[in-house]
N, C-alpha and C positions, 0 to 999 in steps of 0.2 A: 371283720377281717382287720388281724392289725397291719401294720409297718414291717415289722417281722415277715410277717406271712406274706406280703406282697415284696419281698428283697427277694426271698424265698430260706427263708429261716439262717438255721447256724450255718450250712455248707455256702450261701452266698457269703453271709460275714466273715469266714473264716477265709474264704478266697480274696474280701476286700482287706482283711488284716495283713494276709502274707503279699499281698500287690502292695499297697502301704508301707508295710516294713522295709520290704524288698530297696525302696527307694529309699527311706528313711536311713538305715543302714552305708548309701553309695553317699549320702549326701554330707558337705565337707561339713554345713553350718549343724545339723541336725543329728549326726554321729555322737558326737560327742556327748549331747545328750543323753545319749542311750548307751552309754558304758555298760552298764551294769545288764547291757538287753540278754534276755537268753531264750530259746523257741517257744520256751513257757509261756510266754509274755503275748506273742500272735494268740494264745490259745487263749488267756487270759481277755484277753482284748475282743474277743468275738465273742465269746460267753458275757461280757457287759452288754455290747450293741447287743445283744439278742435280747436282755433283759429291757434294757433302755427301749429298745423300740418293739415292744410287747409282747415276748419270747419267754419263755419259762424262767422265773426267779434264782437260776440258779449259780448266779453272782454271789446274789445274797445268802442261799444257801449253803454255797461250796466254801464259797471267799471270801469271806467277810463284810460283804455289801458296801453301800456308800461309803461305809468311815474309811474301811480297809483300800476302796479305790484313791480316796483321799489323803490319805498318809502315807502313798505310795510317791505323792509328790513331792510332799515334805524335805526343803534343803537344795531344790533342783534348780534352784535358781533361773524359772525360763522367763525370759527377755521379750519382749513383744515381735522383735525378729525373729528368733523361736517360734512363737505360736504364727507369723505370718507365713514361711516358711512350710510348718506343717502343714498348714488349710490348702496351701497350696500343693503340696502331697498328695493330702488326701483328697482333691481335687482330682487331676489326674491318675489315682486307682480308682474312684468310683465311677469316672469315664468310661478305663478300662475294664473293668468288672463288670460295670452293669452301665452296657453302651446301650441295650435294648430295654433298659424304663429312663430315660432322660428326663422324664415327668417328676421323678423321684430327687433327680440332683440338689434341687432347691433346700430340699424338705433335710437332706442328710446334713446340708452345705451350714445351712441355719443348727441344729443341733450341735457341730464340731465348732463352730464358730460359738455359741452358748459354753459349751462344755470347757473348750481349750480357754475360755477367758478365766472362769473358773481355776482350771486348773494352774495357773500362772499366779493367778492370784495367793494360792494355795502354797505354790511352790518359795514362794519368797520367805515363809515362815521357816523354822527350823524344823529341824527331825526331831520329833517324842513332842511337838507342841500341842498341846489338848484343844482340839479344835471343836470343840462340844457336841453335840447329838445332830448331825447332817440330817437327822431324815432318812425316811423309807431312801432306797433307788429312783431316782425319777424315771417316768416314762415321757417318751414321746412318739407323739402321731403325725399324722401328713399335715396337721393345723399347728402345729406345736410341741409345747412344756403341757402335757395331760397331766403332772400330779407330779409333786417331787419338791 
């Protein structure tokens, strides 16, 4: 059984993306960030986590997998108050979402916490910078980074 399948696949994720957005969007410091946001983007965002935590590949297969997730950041200039910000977002949707596995919050909390450093890191480069071969999508499980 993976991680996926114990959220309870895409319909949990897709409920944790639009709970997440939902605030993301109100919020004065994190708005801003997300100019460019459009509904596509929840949907976009739940079909990752479902990949990432061991859901059908169909990031990689629809959207162009890790690189394409990574050159989405490209230019976005996020700040460490940025990424403290979000975790703390997404904190509070995975409360609300998934109040009945609380077992689970650690395990998501450490992944957005991995990924969002990433991604900051990512974002300070400029837009079209060749950021060479990322690797397969990572996976993870209730112990961790599985492969990636």
């Amino acid at each position: 059984m993976t991680l996926y399948d114990d959220l309870g696949g895409e319909p949990a994720l897709r409920r944790l993306s639009d709970a997440f957005y939902e605030r993301v969007l109100a919020d004065e410091l994190l708005a801003p960030v997300f100019a460019n946001f459009t509904p596509t983007h929840v949907e976009r965002v739940a079909i990752w986590l479902g990949e990432i935590f061991g859901g059908p590949a169909d990031f990689t297969a629809r959207l162009g997998g890790h690189q394409a997730l990574l050159n989405v950041h490209l230019g976005l200039g996020i700040r460490e108050e940025h990424r403290q910000r979000w975790l703390e977002l997404m904190q509070a949707a995975i409360e609300e979402v998934l109040a009945d596995q609380p077992d689970l919050h650690k395990t998501l909390m450490a992944y957005f916490d991995w990924g969002t450093a990433i991604a900051k890191d990512v974002s300070q480069e400029p837009p079209g910078t060749d950021l060479g071969d990322p690797g397969p999508t990572p996976r993870w499980g209730r112990d961790g980074l599985v492969e990636g």
